[in-house]
TISE-779668 format. One record per residue: x, y, z of N, C-alpha, C in turn; residue number from 1. Coordinates in Angstrom, 3 decimals. Layout:
N
+----------+----------+----------+----------+----------+----------+----------+----------+----------+-----+
:       nx :       ny :       nz :      cax :      cay :      caz :       cx :       cy :       cz : pos :
+----------+----------+----------+----------+----------+----------+----------+----------+----------+-----+
:        X :        Y :        Z :        X :        Y :        Z :        X :        Y :        Z : NUM :
...
+----------+----------+----------+----------+----------+----------+----------+----------+----------+-----+
//
This chain:
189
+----------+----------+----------+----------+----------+----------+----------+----------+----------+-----+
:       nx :       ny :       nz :      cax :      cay :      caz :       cx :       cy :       cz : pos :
+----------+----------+----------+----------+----------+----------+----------+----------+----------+-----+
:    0.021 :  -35.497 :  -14.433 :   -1.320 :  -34.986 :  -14.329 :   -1.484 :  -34.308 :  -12.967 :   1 :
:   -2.306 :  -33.098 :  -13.181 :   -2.364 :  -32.051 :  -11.590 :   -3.673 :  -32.685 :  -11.222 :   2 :
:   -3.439 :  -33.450 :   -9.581 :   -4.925 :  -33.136 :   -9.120 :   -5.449 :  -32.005 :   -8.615 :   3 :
:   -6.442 :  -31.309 :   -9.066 :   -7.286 :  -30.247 :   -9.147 :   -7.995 :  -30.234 :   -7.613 :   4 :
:   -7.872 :  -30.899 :   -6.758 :   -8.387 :  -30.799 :   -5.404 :   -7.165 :  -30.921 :   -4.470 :   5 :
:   -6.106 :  -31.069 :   -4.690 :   -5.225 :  -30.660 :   -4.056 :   -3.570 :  -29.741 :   -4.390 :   6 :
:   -4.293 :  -29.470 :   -5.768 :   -3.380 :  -28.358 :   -5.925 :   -3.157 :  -27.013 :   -5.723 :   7 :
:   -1.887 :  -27.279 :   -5.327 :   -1.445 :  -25.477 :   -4.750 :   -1.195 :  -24.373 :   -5.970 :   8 :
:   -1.555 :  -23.070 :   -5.694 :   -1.370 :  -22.290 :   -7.001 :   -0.047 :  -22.277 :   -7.370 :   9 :
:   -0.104 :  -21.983 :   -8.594 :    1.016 :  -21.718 :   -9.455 :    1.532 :  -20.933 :   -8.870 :  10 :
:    1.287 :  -19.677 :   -7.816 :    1.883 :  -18.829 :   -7.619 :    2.921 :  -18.799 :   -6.205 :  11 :
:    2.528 :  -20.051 :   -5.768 :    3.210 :  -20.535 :   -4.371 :    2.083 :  -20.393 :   -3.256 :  12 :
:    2.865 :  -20.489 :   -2.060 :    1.906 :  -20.463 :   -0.675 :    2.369 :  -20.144 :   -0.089 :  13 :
:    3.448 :  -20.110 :    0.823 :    3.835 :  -19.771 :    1.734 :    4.481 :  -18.081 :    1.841 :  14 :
:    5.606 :  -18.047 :    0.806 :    5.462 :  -16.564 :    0.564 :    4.209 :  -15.643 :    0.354 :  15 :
:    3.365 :  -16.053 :   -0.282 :    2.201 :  -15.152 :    0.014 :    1.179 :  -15.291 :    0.753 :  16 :
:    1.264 :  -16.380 :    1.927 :    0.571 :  -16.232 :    2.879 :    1.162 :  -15.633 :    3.805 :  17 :
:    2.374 :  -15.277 :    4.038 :    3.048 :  -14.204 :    4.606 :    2.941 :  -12.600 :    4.106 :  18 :
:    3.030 :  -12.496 :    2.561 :    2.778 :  -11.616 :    1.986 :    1.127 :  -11.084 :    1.967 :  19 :
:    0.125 :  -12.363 :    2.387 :   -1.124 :  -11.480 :    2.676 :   -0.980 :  -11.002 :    4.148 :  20 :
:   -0.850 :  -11.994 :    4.840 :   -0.677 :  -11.398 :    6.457 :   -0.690 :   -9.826 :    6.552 :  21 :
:    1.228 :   -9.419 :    5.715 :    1.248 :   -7.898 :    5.533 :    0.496 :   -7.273 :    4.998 :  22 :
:   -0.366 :   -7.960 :    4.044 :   -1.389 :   -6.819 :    2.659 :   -2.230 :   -6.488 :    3.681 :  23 :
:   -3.423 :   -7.455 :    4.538 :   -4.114 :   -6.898 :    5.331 :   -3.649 :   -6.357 :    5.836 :  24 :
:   -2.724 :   -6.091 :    6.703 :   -2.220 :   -5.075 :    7.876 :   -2.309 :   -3.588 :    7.276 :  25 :
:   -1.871 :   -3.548 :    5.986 :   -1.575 :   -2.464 :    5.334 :   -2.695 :   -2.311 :    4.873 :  26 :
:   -3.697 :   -2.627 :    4.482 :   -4.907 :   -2.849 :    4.072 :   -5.765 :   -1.866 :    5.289 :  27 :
:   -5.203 :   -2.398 :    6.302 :   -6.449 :   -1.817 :    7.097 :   -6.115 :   -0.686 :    8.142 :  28 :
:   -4.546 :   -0.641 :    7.724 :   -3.875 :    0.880 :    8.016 :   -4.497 :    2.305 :    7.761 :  29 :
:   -4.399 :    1.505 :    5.941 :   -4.816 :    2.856 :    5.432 :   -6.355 :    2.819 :    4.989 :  30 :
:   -7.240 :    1.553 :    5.104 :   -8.226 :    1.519 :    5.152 :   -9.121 :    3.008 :    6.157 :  31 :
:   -8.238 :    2.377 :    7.517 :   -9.125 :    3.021 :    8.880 :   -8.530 :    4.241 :    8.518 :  32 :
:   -7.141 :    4.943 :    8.294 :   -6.570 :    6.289 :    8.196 :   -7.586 :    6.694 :    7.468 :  33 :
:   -7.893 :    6.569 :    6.244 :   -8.821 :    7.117 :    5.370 :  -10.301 :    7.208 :    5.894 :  34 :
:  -10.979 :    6.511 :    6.128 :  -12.364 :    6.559 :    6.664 :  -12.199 :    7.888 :    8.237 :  35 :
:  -11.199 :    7.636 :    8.530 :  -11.048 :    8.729 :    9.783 :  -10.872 :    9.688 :    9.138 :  36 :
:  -10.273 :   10.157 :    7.870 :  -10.586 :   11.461 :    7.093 :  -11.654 :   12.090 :    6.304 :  37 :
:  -12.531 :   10.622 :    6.453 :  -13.669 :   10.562 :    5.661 :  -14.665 :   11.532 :    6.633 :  38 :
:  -14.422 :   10.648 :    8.025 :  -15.092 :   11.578 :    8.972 :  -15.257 :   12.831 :    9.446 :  39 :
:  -13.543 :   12.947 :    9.444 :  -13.550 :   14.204 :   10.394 :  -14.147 :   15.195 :    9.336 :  40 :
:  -14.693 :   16.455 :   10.470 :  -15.585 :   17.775 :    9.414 :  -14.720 :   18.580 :    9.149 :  41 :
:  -13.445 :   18.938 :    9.973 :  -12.201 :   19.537 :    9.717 :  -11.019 :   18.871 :    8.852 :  42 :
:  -11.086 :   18.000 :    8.022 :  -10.044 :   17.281 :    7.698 :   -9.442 :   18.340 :    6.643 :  43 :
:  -10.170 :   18.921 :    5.642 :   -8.892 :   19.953 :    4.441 :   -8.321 :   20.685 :    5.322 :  44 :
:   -8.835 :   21.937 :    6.439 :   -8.386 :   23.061 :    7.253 :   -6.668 :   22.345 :    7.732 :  45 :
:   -7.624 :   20.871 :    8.382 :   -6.072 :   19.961 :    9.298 :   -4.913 :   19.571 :    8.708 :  46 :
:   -5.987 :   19.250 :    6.949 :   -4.768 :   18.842 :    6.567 :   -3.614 :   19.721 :    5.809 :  47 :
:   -4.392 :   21.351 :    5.290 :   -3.832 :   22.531 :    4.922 :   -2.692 :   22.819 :    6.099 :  48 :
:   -3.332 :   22.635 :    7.251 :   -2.041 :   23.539 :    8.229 :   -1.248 :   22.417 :    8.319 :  49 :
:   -1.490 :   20.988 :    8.376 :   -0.380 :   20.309 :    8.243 :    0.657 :   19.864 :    7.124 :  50 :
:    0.319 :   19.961 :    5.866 :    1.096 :   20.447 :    5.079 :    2.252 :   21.641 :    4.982 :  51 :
:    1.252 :   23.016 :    5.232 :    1.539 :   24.170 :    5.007 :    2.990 :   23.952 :    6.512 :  52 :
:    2.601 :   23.317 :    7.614 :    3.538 :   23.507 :    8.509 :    4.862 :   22.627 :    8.752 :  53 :
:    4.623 :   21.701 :    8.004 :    5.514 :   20.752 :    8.146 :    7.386 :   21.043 :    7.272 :  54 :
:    8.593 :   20.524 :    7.697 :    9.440 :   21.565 :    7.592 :   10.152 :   20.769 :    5.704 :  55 :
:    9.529 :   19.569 :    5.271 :    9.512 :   18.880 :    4.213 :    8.799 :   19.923 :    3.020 :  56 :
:    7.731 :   20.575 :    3.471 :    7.043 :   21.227 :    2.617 :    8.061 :   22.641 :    2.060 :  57 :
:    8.548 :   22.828 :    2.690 :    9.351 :   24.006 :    2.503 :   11.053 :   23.760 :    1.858 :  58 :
:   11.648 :   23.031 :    2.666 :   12.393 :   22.501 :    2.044 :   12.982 :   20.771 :    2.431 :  59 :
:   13.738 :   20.611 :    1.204 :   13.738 :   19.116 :    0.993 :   13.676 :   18.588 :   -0.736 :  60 :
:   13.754 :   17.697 :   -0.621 :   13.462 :   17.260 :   -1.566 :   12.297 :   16.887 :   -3.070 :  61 :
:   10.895 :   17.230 :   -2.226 :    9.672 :   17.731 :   -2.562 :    9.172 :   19.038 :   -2.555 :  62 :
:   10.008 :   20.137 :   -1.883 :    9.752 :   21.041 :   -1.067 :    9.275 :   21.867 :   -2.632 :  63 :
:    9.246 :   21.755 :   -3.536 :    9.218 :   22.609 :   -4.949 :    8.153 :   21.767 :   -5.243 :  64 :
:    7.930 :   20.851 :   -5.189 :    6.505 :   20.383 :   -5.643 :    5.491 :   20.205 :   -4.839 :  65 :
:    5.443 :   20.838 :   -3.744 :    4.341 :   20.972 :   -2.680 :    4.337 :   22.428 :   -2.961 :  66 :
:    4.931 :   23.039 :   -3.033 :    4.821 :   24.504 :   -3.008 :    4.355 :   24.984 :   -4.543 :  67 :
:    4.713 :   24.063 :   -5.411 :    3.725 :   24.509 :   -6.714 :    2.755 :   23.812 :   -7.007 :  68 :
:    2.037 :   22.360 :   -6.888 :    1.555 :   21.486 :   -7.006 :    0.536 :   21.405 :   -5.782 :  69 :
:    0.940 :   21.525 :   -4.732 :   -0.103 :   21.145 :   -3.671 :   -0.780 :   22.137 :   -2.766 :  70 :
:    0.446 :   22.978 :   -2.619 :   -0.167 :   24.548 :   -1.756 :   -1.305 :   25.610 :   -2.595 :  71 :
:   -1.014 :   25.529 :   -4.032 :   -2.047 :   26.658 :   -4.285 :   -3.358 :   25.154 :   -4.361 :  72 :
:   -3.657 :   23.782 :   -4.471 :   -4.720 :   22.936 :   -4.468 :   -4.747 :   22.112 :   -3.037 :  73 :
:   -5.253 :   22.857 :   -2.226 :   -4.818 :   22.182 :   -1.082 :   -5.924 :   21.374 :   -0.873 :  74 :
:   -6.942 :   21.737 :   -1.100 :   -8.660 :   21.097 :   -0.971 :   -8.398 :   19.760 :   -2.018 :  75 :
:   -8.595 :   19.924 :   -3.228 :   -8.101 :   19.034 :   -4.003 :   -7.222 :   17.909 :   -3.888 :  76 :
:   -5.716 :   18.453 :   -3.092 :   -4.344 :   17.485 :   -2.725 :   -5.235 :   16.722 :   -1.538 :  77 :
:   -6.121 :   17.285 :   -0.571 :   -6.343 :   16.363 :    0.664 :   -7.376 :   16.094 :    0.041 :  78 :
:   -8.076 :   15.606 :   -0.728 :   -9.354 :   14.688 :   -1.159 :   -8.554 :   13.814 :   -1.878 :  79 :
:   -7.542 :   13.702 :   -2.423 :   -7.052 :   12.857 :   -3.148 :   -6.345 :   11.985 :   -2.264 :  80 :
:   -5.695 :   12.362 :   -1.758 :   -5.173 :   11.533 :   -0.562 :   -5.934 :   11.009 :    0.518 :  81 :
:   -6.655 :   11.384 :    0.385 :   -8.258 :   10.898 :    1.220 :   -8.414 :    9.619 :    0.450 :  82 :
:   -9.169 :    9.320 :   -0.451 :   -9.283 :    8.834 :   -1.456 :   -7.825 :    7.664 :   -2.072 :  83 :
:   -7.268 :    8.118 :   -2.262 :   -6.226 :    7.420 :   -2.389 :   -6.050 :    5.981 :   -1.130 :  84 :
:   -6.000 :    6.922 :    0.079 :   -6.163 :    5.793 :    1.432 :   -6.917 :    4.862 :    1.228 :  85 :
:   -8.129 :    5.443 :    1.043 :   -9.582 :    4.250 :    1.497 :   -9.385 :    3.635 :    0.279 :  86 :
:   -9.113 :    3.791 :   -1.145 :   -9.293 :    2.592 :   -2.479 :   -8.003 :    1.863 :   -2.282 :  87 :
:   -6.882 :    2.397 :   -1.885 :   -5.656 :    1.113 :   -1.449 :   -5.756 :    0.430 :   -0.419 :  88 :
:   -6.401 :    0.861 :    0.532 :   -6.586 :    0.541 :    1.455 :   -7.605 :   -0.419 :    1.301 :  89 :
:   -8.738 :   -0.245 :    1.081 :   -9.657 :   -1.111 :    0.369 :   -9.163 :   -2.340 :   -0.093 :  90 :
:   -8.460 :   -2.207 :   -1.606 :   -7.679 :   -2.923 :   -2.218 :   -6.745 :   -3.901 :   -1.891 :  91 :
:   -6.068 :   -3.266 :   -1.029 :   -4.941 :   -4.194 :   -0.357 :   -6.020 :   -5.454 :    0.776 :  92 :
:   -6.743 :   -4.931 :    1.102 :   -7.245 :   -5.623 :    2.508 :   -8.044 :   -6.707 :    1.662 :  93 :
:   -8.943 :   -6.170 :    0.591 :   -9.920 :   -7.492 :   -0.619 :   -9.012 :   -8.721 :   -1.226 :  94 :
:   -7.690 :   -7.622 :   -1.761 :   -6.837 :   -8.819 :   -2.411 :   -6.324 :   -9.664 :   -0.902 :  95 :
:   -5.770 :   -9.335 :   -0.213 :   -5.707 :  -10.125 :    0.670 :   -6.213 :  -11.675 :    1.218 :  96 :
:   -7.445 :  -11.036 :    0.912 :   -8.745 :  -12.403 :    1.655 :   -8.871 :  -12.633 :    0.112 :  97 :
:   -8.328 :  -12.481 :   -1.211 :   -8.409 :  -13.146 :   -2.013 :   -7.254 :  -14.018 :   -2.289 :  98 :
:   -6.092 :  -13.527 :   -1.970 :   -5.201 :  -15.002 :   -1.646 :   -4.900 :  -15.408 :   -0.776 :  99 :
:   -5.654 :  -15.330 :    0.480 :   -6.142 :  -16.270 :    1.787 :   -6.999 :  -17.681 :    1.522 : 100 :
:   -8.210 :  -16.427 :    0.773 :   -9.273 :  -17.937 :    0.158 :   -8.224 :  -18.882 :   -1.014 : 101 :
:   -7.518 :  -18.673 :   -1.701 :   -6.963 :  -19.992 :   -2.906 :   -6.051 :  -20.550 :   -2.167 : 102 :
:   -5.908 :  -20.110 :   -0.822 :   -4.758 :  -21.554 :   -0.091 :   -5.838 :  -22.372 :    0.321 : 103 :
:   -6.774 :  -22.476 :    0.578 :   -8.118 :  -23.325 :    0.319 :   -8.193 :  -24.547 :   -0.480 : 104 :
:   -8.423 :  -25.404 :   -0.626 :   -8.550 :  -26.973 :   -1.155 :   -9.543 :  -27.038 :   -1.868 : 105 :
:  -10.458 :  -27.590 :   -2.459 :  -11.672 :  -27.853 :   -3.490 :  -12.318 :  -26.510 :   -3.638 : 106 :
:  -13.688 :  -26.624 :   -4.067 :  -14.336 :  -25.312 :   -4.575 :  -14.594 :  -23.596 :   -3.935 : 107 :
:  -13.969 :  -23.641 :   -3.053 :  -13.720 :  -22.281 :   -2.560 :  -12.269 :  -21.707 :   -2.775 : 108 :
:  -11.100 :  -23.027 :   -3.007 :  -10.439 :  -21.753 :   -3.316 :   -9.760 :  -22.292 :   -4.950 : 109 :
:  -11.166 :  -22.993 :   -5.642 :  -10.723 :  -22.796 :   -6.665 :   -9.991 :  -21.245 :   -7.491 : 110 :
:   -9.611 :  -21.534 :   -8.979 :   -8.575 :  -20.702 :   -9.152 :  -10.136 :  -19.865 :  -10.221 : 111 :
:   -9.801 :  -18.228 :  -10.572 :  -10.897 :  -18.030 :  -11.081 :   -9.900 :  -16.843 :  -11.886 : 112 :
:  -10.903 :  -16.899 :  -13.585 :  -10.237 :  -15.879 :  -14.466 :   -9.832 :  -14.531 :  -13.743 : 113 :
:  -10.713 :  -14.119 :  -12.946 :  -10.387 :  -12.932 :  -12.337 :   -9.061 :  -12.308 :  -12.140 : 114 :
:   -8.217 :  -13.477 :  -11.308 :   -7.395 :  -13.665 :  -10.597 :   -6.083 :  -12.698 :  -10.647 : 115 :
:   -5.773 :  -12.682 :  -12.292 :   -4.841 :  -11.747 :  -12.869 :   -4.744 :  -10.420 :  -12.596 : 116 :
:   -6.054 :  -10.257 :  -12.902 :   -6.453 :   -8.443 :  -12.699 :   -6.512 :   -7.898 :  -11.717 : 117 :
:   -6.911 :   -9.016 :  -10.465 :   -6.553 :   -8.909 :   -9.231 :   -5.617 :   -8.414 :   -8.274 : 118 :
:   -4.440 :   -9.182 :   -9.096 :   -3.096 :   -9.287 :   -8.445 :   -2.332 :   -8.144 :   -9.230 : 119 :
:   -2.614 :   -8.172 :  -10.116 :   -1.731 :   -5.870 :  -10.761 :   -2.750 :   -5.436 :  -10.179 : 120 :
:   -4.039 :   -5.501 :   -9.746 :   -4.870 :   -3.868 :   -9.116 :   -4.035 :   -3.967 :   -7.873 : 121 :
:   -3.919 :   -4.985 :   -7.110 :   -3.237 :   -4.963 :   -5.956 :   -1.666 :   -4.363 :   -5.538 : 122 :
:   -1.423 :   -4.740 :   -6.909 :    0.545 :   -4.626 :   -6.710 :    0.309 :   -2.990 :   -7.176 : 123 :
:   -0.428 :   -2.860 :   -7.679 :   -0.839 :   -1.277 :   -8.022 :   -1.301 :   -0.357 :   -6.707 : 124 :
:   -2.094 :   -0.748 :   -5.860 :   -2.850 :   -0.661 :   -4.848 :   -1.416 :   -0.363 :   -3.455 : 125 :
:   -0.339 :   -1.454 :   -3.824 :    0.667 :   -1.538 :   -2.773 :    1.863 :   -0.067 :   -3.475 : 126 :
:    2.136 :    0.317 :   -4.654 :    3.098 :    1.115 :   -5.082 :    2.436 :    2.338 :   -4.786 : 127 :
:    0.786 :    2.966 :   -4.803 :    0.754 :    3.644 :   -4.195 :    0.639 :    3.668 :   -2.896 : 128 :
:    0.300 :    3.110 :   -1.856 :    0.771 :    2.811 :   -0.598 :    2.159 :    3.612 :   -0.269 : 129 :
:    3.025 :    2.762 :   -1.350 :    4.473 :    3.136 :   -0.457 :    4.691 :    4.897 :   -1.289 : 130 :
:    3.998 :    5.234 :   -2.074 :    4.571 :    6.758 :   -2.460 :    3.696 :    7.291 :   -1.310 : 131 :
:    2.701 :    7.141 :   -1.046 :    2.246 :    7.974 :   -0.024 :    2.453 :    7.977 :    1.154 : 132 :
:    3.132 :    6.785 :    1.466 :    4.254 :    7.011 :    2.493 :    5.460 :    7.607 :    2.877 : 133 :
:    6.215 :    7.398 :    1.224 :    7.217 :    8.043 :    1.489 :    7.495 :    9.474 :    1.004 : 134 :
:    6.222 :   10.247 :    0.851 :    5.982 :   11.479 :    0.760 :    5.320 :   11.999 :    1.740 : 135 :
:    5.127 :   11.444 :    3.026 :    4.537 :   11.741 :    4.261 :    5.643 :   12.083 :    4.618 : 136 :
:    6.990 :   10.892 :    4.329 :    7.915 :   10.864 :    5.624 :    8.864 :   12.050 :    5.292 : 137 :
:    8.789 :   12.292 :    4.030 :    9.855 :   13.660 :    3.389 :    9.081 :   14.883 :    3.743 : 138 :
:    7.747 :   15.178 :    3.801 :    7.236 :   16.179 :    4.011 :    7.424 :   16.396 :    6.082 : 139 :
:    7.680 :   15.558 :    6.367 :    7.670 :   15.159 :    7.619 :    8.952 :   15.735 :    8.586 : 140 :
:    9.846 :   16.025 :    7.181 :   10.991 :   16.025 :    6.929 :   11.931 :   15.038 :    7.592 : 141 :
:   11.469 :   14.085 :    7.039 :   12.063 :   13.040 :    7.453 :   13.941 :   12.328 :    6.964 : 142 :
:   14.270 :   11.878 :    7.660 :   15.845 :   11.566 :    7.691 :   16.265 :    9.944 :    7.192 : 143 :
:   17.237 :    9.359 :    7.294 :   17.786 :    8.297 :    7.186 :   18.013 :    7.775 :    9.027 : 144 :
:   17.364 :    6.497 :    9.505 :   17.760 :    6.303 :   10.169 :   18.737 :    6.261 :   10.972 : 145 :
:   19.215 :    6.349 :   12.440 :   20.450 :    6.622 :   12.739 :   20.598 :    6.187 :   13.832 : 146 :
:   21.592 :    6.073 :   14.838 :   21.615 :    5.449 :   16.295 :   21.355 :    7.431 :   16.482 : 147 :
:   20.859 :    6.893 :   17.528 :   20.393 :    8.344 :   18.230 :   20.392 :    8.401 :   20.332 : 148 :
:   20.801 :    9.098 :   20.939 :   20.099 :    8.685 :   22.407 :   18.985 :    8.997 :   22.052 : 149 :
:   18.390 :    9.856 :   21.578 :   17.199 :   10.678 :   21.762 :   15.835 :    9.865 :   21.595 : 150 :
:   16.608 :    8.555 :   20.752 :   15.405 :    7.462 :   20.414 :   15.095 :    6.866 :   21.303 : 151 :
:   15.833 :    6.699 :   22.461 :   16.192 :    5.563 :   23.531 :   14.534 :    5.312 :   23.931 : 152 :
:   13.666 :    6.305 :   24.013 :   12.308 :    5.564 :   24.476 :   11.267 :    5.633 :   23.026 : 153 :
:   11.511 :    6.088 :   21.897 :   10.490 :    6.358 :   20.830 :   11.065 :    5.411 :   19.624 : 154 :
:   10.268 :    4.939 :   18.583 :   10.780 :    4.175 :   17.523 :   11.995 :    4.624 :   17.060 : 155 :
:   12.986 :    4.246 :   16.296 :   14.254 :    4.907 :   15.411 :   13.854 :    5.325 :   14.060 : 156 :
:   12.436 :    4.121 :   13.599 :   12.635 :    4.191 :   12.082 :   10.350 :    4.578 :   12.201 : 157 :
:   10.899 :    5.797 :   11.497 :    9.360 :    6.401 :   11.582 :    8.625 :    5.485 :   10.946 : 158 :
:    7.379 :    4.919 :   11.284 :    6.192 :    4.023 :   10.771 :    6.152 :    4.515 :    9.378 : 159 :
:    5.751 :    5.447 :    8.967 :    6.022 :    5.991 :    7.665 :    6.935 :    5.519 :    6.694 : 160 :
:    8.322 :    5.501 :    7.189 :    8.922 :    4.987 :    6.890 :    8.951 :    3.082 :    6.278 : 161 :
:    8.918 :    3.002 :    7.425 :    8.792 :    0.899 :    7.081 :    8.028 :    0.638 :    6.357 : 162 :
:    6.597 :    1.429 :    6.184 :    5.779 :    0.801 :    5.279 :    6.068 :    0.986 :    3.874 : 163 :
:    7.101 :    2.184 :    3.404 :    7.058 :    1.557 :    2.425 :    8.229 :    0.233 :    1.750 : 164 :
:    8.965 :   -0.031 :    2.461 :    9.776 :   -1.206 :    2.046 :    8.451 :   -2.891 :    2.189 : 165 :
:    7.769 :   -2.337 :    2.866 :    6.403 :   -3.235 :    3.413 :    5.707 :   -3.811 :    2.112 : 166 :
:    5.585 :   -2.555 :    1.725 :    4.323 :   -2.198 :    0.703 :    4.954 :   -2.467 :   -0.532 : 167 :
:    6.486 :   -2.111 :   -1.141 :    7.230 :   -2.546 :   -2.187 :    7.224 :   -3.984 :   -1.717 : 168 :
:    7.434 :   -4.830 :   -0.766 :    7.409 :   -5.894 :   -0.900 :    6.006 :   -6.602 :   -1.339 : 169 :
:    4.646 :   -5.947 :   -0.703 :    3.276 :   -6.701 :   -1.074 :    3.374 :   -6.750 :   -2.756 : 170 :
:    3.997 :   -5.033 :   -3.323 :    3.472 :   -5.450 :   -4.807 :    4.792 :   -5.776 :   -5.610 : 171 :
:    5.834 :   -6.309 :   -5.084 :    6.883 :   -7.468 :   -6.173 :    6.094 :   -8.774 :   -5.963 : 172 :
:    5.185 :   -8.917 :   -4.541 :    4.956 :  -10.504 :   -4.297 :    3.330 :  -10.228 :   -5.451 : 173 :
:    2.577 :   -9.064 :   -5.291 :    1.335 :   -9.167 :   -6.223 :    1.641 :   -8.918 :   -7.965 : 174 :
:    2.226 :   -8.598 :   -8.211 :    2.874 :   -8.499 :   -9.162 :    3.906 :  -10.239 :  -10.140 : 175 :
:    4.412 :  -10.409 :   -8.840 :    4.830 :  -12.119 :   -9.326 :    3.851 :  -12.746 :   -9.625 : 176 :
:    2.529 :  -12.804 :   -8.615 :    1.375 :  -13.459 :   -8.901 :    0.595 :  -13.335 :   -9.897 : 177 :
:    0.777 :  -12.316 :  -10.184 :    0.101 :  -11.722 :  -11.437 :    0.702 :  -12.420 :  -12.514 : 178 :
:    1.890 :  -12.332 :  -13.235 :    2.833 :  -13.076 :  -13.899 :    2.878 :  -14.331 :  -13.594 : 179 :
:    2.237 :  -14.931 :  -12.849 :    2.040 :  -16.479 :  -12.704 :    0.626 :  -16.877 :  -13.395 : 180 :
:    0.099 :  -16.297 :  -12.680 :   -1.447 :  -16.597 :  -13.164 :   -2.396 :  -16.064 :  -14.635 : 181 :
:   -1.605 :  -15.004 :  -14.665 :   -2.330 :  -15.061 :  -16.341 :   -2.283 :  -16.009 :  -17.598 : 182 :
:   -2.795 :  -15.798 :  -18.838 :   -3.436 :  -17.061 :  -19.351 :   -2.159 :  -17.484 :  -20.141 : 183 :
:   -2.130 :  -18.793 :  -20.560 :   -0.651 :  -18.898 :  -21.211 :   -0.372 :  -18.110 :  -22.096 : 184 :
:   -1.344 :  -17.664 :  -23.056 :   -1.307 :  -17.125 :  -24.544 :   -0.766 :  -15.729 :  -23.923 : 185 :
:   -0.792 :  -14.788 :  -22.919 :   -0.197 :  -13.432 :  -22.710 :    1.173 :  -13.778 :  -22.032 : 186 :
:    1.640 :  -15.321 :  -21.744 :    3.211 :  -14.798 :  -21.122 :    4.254 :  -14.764 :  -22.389 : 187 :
:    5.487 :  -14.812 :  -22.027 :    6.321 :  -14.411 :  -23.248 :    7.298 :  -15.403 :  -23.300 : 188 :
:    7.820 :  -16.035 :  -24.098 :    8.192 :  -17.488 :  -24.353 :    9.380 :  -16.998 :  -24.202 : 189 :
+----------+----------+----------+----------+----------+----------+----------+----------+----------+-----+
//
């Protein structure tokens, strides 16, 4: 028999109290990135010439789908990515303090139907995270890490970069949770 006042979720604790640690961080990365695009009055113009200038856009690996897809909708591509920021960003930072609160003991961090839908909006919330990262870092024209002198005073591995191995990790861990916590009748025997 489970006692119900001191049981831990089905979904574990410790891995995902590590795994929220990161969700907020990332949460409020792209939370604040986004609201700072929300602001600025120049943000399509900034973000047109930074597209249009960057050496990923031209060539690379995307370089054909920025140039048909994003250059003739450039107003459009930077509202979406606007947008995109602040609801993952959003997302990541809510689910967060939602599996912060169920490491909690009696009626606050009881377990609630919600919970499921929660944890795929989130692991959803984290996969775009990491594409929009790692379509920053290619447009960026970004490389494979490397020993370099040139790094000797600046990071090696572009921020861009890390987050998304970051962010694939928040949504395998929101995603497990998800698959833990839904109702018995939807898992698969």
């Amino acid at each position: 028999m489970i006692n119900t006042r001191t049981r831990i979720p089905r979904s574990g604790n410790a891995a995902l109290a590590a795994g929220a640690l990161i969700q907020a961080a990332l949460g409020l990365e792209f939370l604040f990135a986004g609201l700072n695009k929300a602001v600025n009055p120049n943000y399509v113009q900034q973000f047109s010439g930074y597209v249009q200038g960057m050496p990923g856009s031209n060539s690379g690996p995307l370089a054909a789908i920025i140039q048909t897809l994003v250059v003739p909708h450039l107003e459009l591509a930077a509202q979406l990515a606007k947008f995109t920021e602040l609801g993952a960003g959003a997302v990541l930072l809510v689910t967060a303090m939602e599996v912060a609160r169920r490491r909690f003991s009696g009626p606050f961090g009881a377990e609630h139907a919600y919970e499921p839908l929660v944890a795929l909006l989130s692991a959803a919330a984290a996969l775009a995270v990491a594409g929009l990262s790692a379509t920053i870092y290619l447009i960026q024209g970004g490389r494979l890490p490397t020993i370099d002198p040139s790094f000797g005073f600046s990071p090696p591995i572009s921020v861009e970069l890390l987050v998304v191995p970051l962010a694939l990790g928040v949504a395998w861990l929101e995603f497990g949770r998800f698959r833990a916590l839904r109702p018995p009748h939807m898992r698969a025997h």
